[in-house]
C-alpha positions as CSV (number, residue, x, y, z in Angstrom):
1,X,-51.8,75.8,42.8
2,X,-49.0,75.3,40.6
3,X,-46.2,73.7,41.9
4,X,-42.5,74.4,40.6
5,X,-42.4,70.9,38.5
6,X,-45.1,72.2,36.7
7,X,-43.1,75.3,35.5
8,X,-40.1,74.0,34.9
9,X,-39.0,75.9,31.5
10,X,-36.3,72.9,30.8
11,X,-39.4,70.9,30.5
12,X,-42.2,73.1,29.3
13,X,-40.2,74.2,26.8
14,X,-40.1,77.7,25.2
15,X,-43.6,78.8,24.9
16,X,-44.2,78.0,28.7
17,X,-45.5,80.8,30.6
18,X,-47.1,82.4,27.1
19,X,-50.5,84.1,27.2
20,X,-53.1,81.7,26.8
21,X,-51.5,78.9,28.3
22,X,-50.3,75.6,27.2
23,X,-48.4,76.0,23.9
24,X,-46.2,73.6,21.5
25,X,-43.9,72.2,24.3
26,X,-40.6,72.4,21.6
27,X,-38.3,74.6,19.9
28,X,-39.8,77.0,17.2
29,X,-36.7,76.0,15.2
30,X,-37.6,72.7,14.4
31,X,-34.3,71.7,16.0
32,X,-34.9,69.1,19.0
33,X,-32.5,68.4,22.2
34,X,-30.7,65.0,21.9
35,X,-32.4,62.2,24.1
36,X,-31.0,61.9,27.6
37,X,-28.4,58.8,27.3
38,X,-27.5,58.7,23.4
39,X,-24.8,56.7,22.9
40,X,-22.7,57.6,19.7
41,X,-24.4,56.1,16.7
42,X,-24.0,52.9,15.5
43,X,-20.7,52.1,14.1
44,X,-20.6,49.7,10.9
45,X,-17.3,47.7,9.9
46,X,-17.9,48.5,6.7
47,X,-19.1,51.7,4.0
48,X,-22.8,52.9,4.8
49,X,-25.0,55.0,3.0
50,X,-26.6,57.3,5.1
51,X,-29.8,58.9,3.9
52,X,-31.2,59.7,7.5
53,X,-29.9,63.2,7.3
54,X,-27.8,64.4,4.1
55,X,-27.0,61.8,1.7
56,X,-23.4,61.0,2.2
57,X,-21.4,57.8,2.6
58,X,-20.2,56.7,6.2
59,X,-17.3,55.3,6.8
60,X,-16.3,52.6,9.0
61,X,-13.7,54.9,11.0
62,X,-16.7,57.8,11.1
63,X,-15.6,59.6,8.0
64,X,-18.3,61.1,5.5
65,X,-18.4,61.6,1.9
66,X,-20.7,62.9,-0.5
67,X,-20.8,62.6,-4.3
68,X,-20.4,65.8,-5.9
69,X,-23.5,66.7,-8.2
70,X,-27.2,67.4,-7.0
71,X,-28.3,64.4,-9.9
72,X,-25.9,61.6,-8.5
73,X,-26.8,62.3,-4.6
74,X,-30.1,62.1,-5.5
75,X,-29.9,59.3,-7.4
76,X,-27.5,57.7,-4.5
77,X,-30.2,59.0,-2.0
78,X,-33.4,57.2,-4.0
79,X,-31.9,54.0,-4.5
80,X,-30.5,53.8,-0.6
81,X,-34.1,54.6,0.3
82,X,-35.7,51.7,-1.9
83,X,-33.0,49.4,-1.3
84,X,-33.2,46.3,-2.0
85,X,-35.6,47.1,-4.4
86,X,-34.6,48.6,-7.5
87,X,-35.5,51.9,-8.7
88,X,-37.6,52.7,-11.6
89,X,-35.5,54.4,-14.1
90,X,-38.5,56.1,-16.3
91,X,-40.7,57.3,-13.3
92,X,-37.1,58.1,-11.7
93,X,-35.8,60.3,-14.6
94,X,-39.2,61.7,-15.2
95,X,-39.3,63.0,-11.8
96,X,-36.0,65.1,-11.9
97,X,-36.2,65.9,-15.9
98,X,-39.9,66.6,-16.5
99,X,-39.5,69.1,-19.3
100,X,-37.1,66.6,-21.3
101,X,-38.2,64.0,-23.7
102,X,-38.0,60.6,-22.5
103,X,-35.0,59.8,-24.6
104,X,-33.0,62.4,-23.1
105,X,-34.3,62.0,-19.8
106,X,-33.0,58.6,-19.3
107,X,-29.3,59.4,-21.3
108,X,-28.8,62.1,-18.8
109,X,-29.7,59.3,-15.5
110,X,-27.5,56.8,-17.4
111,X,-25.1,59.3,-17.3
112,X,-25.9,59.7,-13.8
113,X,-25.3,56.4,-12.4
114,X,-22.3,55.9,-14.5
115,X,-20.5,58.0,-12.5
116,X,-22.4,57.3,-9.3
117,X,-21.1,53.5,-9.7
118,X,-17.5,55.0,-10.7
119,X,-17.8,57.5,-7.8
120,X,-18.8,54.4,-5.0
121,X,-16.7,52.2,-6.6
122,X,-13.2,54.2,-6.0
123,X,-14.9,55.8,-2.1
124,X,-15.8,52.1,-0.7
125,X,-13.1,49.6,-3.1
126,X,-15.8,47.9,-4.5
127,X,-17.3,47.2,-1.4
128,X,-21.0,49.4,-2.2
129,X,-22.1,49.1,-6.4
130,X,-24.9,50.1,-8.4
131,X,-26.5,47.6,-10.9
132,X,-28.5,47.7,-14.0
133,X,-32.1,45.6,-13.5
134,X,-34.8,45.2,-16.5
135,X,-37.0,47.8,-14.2
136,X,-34.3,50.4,-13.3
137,X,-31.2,50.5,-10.8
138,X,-30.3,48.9,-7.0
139,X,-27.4,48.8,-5.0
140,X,-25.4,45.9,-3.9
141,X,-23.3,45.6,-1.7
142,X,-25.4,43.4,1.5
143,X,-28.3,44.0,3.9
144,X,-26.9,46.7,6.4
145,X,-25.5,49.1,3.5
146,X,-27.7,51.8,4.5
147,X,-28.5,53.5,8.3
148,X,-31.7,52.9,7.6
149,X,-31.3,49.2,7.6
150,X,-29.0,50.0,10.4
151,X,-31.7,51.9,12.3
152,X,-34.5,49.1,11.3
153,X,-32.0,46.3,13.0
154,X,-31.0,48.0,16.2
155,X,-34.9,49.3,16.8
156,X,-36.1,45.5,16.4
157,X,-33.4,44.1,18.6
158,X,-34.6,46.9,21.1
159,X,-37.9,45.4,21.0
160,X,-37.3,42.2,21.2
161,X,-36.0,42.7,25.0
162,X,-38.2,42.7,28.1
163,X,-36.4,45.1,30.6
164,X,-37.3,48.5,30.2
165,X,-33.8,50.2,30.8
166,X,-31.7,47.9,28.3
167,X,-34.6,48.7,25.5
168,X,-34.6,52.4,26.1
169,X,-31.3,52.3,25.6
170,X,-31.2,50.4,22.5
171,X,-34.2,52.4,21.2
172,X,-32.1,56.0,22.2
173,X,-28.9,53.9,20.2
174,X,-31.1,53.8,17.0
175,X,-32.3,57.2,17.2
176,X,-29.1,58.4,17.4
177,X,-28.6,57.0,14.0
178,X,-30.5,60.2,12.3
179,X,-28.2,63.1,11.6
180,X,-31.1,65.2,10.6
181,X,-34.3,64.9,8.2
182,X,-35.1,62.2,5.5
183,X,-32.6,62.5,2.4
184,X,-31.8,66.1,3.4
185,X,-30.7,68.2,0.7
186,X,-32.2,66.2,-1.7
187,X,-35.0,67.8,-3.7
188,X,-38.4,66.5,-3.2
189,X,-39.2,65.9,-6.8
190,X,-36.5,63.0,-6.7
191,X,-38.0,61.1,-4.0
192,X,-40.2,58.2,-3.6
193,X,-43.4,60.5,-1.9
194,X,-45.0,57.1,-0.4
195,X,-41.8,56.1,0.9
196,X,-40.8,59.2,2.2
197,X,-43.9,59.1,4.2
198,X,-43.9,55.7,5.6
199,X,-40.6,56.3,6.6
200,X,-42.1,59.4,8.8
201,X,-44.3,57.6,10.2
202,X,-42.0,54.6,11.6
203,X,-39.9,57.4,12.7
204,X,-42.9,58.5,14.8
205,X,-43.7,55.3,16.1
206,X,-40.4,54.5,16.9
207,X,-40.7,57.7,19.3
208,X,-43.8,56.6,20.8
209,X,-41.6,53.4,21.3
210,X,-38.7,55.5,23.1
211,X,-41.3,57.0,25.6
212,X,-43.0,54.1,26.6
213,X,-39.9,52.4,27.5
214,X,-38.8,55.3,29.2
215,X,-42.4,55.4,31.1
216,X,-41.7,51.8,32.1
217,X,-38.6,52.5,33.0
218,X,-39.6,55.1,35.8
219,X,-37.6,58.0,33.5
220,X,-40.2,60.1,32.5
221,X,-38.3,63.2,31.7
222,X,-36.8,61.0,29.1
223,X,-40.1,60.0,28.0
224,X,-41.0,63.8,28.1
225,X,-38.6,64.7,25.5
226,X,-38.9,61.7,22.8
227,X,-42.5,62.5,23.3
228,X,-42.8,65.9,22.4
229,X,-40.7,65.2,19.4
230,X,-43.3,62.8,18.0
231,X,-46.0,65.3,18.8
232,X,-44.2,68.0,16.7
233,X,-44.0,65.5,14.1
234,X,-48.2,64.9,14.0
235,X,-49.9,67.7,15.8
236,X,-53.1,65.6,15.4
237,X,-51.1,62.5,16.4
238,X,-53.7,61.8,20.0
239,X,-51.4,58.5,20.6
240,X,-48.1,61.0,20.7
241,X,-50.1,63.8,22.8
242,X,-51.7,61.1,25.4
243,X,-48.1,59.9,25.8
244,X,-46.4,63.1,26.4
245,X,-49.3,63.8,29.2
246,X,-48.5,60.5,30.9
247,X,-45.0,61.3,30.8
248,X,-45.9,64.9,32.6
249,X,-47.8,63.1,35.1
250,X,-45.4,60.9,36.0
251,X,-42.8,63.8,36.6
252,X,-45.1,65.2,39.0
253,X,-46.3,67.8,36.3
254,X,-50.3,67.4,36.5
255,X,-51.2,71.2,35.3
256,X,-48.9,70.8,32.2
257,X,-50.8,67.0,31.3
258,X,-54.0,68.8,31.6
259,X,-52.8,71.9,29.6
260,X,-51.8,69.4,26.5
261,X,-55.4,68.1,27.1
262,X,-56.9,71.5,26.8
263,X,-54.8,72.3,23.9
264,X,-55.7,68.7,22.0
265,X,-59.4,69.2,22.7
266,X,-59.3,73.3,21.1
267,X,-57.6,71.8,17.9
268,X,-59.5,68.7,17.4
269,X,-62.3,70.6,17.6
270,X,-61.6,73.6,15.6
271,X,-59.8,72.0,12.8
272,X,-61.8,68.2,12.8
273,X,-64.8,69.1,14.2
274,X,-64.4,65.8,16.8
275,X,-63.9,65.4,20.3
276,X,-60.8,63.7,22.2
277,X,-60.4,60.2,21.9
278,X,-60.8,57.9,24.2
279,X,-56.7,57.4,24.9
280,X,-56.5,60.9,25.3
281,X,-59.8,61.3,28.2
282,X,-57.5,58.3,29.8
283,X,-54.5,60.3,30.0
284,X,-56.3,63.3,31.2
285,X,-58.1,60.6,34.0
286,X,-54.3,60.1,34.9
287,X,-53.6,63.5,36.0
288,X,-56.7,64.2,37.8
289,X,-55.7,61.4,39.8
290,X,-58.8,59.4,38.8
């Protein structure tokens, strides 16, 4: 028998209670609640560049500001993203002008981070600049210059602490740092593919991160929630889906683990053609009770 915990919409999410049983336990939106506990994000004492949402530049006091042209917020987007590593300025400017010769594709990204480096140079005093290497363009301006180095700092401080609570915490802290998706805005002809999918996948991870914690810190509806967000991110992801049926089970909701179960097995096996993994029979063993 189903209990009431195991129907709780807030939790089962909008597709509960569907024909068919068990569906995608999150918005059809693509929009995601905000983790139980965020604090604000992390505020800098200096400019930042965020990229984890639209490109704009953060302000120490929480202001925003964007460069005005699609080619220099790209441009200011890509080089955040590769930071400290330059960016090539042929592959860069072959990307965003393929139908221009060479020549004139790499006047018009001259022209383009001239007035990027004019543009940062009168929003942060100086304090954020882009310079000119043999294999492209970087930015300058110190380690923590972009949320991303801001998110990469706060989520290894996080780990680095044994309690559960004060890491959840810390972990929910660096999440808060993303304002939306990677470089939003930003066309994906400009961007670094096999960065842009790295950085996906640490974004997963560092979700899988959030709901251990909060599984170790007896909160498992926390854990619920950052685990169906990493499940929406991979549907094949069985690390993200074993997760979010520990997390049920430990809120008391056994008949929703074993419907994510049920649901895992029909699409491994209709779209791969393989059987559940082993992490995944282990979460089920949990909410059988075994």
């Amino acid at each position: 028998m189903r209990r009431a915990e195991d129907t709780d919409p807030a939790l089962l999410g909008p597709d509960a209670g569907r024909p068919g049983g068990y569906e995608e336990p999150w918005p059809a939106t693509g929009e995601h609640p905000p983790v139980p506990g965020d604090p604000p994000p992390v505020a800098g004492t200096a400019h930042c560049v965020g990229i984890l949402g639209p490109v704009v530049l953060l302000g120490p006091n929480g202001s925003t500001a964007a460069p005005s042209g699609s080619v220099v917020r790209a441009l200011l987007g890509s080089l955040a993203l590769a930071h400290p590593l330059p960016v090539s300025a042929d592959s860069f400017a072959t990307r965003l002008w393929p139908d221009r010769t060479a020549p004139q594709a790499k006047q018009s990204l001259h022209t383009g981070a001239h007035r990027l480096r004019s543009w940062l140079l009168a929003a942060t005093d100086g304090g954020i600049g882009v310079v000119t290497q043999p294999s492209g363009y970087a930015l300058t301006g110190g380690d923590l210059l972009t949320d991303l180095a801001r998110f990469r700092r706060t989520a290894e401080q996080a780990r680095q602490l044994s309690d559960p609570l004060p890491r959840l915490r810390m972990l929910q802290h660096a999440l808060a740092l993303w304002r939306g998706r990677l470089l939003e805005g930003v066309p994906a002809e400009c961007v670094d593919h096999q960065a842009h999918q790295s950085l996906t996948l640490e974004h997963t991870d560092h979700l899988q991160d959030l709901a251990r914690a909060a599984l170790e810190a007896r909160r498992p509806r926390e854990a619920i929630v950052a685990a169906r967000r990493a499940c929406e991110e991979d549907h094949f992801n069985e690390s993200s889906h074993a997760l979010l049926m520990n997390a049920l089970t430990a809120a008391g909701m056994r008949v929703a683990a074993l419907d994510v179960y049920e649901h895992m097995r029909n699409r491994l096996s209709r779209s791969l053609g393989i059987a559940p993994g082993e992490i995944l029979v282990q979460a089920r063993g949990r909410a059988i009770g075994r």
